[in-house]
TORKOL-4160 file (C-alpha; in steps of 0.2 Angstrom, whole numbers, padded with zeros to 4 digits, m for minus):
249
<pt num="1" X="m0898" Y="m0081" Z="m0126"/>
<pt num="2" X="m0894" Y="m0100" Z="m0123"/>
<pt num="3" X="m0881" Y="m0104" Z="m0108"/>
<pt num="4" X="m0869" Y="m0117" Z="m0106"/>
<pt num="5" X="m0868" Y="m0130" Z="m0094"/>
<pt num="6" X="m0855" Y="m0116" Z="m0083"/>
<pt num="7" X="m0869" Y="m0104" Z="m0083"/>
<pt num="8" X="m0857" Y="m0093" Z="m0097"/>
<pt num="9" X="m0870" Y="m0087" Z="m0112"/>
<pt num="10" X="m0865" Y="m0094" Z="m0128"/>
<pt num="11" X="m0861" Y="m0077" Z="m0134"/>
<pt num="12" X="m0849" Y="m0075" Z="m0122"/>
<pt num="13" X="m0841" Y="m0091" Z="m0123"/>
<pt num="14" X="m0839" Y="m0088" Z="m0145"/>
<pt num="15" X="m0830" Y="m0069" Z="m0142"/>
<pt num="16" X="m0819" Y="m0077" Z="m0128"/>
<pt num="17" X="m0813" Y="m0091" Z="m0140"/>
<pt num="18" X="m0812" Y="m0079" Z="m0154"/>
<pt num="19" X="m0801" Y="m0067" Z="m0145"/>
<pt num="20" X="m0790" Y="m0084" Z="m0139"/>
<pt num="21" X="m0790" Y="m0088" Z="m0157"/>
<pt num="22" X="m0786" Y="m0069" Z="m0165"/>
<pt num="23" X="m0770" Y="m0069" Z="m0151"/>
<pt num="24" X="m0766" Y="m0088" Z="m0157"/>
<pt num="25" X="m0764" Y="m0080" Z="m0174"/>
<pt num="26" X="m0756" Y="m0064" Z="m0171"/>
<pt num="27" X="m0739" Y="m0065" Z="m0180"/>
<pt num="28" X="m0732" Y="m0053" Z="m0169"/>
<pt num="29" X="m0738" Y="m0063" Z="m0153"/>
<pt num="30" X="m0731" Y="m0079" Z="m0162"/>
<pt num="31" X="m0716" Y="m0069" Z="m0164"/>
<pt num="32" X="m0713" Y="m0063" Z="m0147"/>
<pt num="33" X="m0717" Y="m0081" Z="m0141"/>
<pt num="34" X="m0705" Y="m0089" Z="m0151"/>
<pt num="35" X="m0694" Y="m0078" Z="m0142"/>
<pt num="36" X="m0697" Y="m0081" Z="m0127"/>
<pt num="37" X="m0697" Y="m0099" Z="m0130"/>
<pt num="38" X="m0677" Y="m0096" Z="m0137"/>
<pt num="39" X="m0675" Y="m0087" Z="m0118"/>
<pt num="40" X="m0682" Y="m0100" Z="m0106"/>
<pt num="41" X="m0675" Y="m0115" Z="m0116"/>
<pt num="42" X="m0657" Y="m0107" Z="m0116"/>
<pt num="43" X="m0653" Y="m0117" Z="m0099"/>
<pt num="44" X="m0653" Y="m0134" Z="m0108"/>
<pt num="45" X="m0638" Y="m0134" Z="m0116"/>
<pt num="46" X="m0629" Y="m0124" Z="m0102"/>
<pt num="47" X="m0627" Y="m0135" Z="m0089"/>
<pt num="48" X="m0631" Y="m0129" Z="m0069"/>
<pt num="49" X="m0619" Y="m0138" Z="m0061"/>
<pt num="50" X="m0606" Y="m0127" Z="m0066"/>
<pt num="51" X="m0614" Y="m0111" Z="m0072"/>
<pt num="52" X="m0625" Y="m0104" Z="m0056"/>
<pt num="53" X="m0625" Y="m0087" Z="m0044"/>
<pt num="54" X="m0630" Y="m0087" Z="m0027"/>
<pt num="55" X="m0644" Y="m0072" Z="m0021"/>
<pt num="56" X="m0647" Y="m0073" Z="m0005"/>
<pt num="57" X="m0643" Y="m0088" Z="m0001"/>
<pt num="58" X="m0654" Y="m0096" Z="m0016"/>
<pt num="59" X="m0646" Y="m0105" Z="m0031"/>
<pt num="60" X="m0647" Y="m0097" Z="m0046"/>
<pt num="61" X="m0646" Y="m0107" Z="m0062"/>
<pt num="62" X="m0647" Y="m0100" Z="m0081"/>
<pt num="63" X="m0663" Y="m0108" Z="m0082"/>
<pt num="64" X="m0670" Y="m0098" Z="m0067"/>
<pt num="65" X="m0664" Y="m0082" Z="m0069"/>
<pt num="66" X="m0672" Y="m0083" Z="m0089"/>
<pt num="67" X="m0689" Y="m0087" Z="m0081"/>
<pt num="68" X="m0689" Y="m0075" Z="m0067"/>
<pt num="69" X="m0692" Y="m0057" Z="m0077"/>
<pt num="70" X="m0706" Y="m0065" Z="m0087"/>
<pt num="71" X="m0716" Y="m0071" Z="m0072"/>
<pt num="72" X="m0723" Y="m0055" Z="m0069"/>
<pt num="73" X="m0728" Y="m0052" Z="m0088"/>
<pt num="74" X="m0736" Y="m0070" Z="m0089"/>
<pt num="75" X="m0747" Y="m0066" Z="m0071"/>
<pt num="76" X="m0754" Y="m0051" Z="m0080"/>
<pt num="77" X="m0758" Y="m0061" Z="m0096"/>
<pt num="78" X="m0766" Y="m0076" Z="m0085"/>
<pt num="79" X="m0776" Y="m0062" Z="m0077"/>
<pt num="80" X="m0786" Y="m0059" Z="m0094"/>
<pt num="81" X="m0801" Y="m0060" Z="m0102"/>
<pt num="82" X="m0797" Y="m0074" Z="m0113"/>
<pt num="83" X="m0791" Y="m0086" Z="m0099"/>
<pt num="84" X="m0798" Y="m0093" Z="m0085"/>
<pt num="85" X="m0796" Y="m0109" Z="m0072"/>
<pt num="86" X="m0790" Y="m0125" Z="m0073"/>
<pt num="87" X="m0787" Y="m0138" Z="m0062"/>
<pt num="88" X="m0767" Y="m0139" Z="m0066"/>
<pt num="89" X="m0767" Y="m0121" Z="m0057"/>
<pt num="90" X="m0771" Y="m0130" Z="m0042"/>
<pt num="91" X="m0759" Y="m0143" Z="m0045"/>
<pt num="92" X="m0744" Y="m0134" Z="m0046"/>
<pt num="93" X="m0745" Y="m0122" Z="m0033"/>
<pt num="94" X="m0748" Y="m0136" Z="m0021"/>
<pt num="95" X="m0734" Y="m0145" Z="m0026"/>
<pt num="96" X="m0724" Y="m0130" Z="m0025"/>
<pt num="97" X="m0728" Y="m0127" Z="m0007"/>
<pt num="98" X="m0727" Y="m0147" Z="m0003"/>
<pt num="99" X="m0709" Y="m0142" Z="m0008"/>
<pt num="100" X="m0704" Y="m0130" Z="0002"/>
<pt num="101" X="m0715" Y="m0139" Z="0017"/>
<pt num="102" X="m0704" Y="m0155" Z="0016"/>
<pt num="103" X="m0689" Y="m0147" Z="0014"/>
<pt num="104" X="m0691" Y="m0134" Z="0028"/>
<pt num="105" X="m0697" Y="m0150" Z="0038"/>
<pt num="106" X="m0681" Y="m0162" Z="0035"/>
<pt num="107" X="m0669" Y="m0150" Z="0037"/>
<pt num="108" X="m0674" Y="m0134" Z="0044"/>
<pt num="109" X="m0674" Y="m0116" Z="0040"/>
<pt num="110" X="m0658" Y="m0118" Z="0034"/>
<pt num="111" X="m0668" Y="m0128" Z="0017"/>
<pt num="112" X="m0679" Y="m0111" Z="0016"/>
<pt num="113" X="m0669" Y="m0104" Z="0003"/>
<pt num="114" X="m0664" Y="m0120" Z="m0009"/>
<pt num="115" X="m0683" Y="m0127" Z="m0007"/>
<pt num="116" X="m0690" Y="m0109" Z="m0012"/>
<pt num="117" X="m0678" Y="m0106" Z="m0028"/>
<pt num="118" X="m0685" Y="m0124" Z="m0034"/>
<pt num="119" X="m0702" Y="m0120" Z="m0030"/>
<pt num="120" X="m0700" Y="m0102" Z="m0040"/>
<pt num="121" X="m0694" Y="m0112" Z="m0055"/>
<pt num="122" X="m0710" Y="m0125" Z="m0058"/>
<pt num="123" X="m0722" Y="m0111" Z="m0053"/>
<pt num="124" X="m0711" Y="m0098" Z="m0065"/>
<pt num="125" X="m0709" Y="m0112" Z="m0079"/>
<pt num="126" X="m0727" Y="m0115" Z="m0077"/>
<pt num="127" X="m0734" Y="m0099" Z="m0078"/>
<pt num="128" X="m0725" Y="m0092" Z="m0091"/>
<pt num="129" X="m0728" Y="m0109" Z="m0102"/>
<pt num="130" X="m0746" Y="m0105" Z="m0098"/>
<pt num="131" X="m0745" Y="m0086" Z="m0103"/>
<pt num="132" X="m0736" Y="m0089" Z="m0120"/>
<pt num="133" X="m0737" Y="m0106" Z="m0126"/>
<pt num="134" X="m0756" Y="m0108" Z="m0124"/>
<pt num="135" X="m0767" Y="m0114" Z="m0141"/>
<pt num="136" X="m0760" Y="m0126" Z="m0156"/>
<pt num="137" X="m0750" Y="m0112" Z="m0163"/>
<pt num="138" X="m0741" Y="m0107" Z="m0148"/>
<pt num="139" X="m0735" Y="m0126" Z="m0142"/>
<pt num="140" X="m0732" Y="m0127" Z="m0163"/>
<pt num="141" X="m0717" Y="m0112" Z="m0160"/>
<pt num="142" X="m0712" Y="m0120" Z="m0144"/>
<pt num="143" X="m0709" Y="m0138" Z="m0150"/>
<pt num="144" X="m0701" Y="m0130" Z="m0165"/>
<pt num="145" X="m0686" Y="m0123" Z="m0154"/>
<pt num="146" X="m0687" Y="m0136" Z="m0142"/>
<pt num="147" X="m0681" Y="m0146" Z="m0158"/>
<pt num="148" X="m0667" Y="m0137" Z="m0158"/>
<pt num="149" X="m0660" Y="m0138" Z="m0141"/>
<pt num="150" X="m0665" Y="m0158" Z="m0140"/>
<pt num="151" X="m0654" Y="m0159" Z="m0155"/>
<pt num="152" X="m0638" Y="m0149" Z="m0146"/>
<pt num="153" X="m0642" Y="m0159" Z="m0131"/>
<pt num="154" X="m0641" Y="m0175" Z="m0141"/>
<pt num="155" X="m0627" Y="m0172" Z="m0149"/>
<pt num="156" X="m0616" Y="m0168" Z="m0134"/>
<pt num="157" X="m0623" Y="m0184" Z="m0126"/>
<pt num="158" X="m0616" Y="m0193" Z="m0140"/>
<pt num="159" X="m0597" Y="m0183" Z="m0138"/>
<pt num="160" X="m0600" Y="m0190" Z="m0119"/>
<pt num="161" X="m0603" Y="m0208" Z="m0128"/>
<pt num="162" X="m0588" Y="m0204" Z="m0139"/>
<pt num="163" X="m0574" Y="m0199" Z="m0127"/>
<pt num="164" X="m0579" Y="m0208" Z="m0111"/>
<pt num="165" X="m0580" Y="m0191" Z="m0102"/>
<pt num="166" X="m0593" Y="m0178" Z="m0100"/>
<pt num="167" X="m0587" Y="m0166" Z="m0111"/>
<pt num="168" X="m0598" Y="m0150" Z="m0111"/>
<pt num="169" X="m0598" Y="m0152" Z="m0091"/>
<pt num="170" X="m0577" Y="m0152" Z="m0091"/>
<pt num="171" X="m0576" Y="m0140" Z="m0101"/>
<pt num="172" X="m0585" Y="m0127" Z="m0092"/>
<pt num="173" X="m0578" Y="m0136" Z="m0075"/>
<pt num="174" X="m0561" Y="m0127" Z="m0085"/>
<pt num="175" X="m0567" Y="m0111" Z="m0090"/>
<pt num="176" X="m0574" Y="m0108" Z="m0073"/>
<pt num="177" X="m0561" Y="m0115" Z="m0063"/>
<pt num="178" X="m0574" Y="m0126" Z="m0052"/>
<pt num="179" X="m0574" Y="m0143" Z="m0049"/>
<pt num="180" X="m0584" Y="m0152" Z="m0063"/>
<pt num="181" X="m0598" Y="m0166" Z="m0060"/>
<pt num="182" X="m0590" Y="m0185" Z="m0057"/>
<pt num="183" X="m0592" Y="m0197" Z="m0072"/>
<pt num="184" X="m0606" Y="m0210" Z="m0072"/>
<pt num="185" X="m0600" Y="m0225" Z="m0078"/>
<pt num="186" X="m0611" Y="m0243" Z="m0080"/>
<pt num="187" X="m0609" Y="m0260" Z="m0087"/>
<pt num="188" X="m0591" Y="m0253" Z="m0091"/>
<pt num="189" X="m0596" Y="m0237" Z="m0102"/>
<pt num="190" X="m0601" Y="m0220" Z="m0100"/>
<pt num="191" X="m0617" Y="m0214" Z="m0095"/>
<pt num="192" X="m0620" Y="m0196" Z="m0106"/>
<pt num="193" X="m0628" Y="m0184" Z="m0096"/>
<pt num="194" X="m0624" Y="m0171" Z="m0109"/>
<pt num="195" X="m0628" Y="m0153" Z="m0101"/>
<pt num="196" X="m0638" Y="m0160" Z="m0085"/>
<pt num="197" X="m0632" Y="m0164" Z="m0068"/>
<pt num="198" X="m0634" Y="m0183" Z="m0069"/>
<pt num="199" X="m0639" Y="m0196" Z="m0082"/>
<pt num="200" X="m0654" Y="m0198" Z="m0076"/>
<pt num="201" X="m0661" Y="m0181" Z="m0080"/>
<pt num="202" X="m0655" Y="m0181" Z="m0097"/>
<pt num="203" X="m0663" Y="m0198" Z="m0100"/>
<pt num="204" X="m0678" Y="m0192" Z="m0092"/>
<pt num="205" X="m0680" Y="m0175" Z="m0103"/>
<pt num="206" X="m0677" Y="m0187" Z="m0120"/>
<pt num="207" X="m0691" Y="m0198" Z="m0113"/>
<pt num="208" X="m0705" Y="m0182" Z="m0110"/>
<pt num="209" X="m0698" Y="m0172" Z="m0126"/>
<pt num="210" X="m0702" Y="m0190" Z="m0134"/>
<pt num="211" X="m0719" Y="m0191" Z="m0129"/>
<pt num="212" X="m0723" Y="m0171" Z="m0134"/>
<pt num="213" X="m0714" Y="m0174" Z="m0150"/>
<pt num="214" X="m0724" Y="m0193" Z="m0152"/>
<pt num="215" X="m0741" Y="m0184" Z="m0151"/>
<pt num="216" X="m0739" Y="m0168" Z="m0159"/>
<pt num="217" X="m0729" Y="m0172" Z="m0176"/>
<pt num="218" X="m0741" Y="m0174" Z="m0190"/>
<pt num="219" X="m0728" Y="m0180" Z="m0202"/>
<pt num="220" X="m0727" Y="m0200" Z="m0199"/>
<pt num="221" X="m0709" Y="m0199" Z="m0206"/>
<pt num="222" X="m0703" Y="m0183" Z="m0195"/>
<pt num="223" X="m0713" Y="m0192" Z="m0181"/>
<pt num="224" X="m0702" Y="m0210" Z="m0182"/>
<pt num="225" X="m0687" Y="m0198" Z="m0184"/>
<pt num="226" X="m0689" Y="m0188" Z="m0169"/>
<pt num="227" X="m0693" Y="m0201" Z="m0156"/>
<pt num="228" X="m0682" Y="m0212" Z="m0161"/>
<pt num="229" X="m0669" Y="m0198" Z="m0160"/>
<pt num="230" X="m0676" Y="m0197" Z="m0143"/>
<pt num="231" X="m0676" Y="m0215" Z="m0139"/>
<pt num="232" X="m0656" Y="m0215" Z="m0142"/>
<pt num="233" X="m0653" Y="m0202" Z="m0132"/>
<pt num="234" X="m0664" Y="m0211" Z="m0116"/>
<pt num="235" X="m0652" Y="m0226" Z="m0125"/>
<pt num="236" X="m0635" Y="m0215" Z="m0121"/>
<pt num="237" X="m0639" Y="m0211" Z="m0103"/>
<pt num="238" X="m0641" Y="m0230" Z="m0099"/>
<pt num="239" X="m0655" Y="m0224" Z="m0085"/>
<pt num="240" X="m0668" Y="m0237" Z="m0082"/>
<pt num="241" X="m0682" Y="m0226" Z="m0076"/>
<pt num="242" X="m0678" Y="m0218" Z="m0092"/>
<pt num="243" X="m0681" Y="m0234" Z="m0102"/>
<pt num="244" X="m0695" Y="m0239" Z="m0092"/>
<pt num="245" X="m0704" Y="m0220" Z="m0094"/>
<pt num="246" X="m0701" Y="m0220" Z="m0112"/>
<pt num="247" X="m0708" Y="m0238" Z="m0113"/>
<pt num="248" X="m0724" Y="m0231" Z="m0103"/>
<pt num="249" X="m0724" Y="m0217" Z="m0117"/>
């Protein structure tokens, strides 16, 4: 029995990427993962400057509470047979606790709760993308519904564009009766920041969605479409980061 360079026998190695692949396949996984993608992505077009609950202390978003009940789930999934180790492990629990370190460092205990809800959403995200959206199929049904949410994103950018106000973050400012985000305004327009908290953040999204979207679409048609999409979206937030990332891209 022949062993790879890790020491794993090759018979080993073939089952474990079958079993990887048969899960890859499984129309009911697919299914439940498309779900799950639906769930975690909800928070993009509700915007968490408005819409938020406080727990302890710790702020809450739509985004956070979605990814919080499937962290456990994902853990017992990462723990499996057919995964193992890699190096972005490492990388994002460090940065996780670099947050919280920093914070707690600047400000005080007083940053303990803020810093540790942030650092619970990248570790949470993180995992859970890991858990379900591993293998070509699974980032197929994820990029699928993260279509659809760049679209609505887009789409109330351009009503920003259009009216001179951020409209979706008004009206929930209305509906929720707290104070709504202040507009952003340069070289005498409107900067859309659609359902984030700044422009920035919504020029930065349409940059990364881009590059997913630039490297994943096998349709040269589709492919043009959807980054360009993008690249008007970076266009509507009139960030410069955002330019310059999407440039980089």
């Amino acid at each position: 029995m022949s062993r790879g360079i890790y020491g794993v026998s090759s018979q080993s190695a073939y089952h474990r990427n079958a079993d990887m692949v048969i899960a890859a396949s499984n129309p009911q996984s697919s299914r439940a993962n498309t779900l799950v993608a639906w769930l975690v992505l909800i928070g993009l077009i509700i915007p968490a400057a408005e819409v938020q609950v406080y727990i302890a202390g710790a702020k809450f978003t739509v985004a956070r509470l979605a990814i919080i009940p499937l962290v456990l789930p994902a853990l017992f999934m990462l723990f499996g047979r057919t995964r193992r180790f890699v190096l972005s492990d490492l990388f994002v629990w460090a940065t996780a606790m670099w947050i919280v370190a920093a914070a707690v460092y600047v400000n005080g205990s007083e940053a303990l709760s803020s810093a540790g809800a942030q650092a619970i959403e990248i570790i949470g995200g993180y995992m859970v993308a890991r858990a379900y959206f591993f293998g070509p199929n699974g980032l197929q049904g994820f990029l699928s519904v993260l279509k659809v949410f760049t679209l609505a994103a887009i789409v109330l950018a351009m009503a920003d564009f259009a009216s001179g106000r951020l409209v979706t973050h008004g009206l929930f400012s209305s509906l929720l009766g707290v104070p709504a985000i202040v507009n952003q305004a340069r070289m005498g327009t409107i900067r859309a920041a659609s359902t984030f908290d700044h422009a920035i953040l919504f020029g930065a999204f349409c940059a990364v969605v881009a590059a997913m979207l630039l490297y994943s679409e096998t349709n040269v048609v589709r492919r043009i479409l959807w980054v360009g999409f993008c690249f008007f979206g970076v266009m509507l937030s009139l960030s410069s980061s955002s330019l310059m990332g999407f440039a980089i891209i």
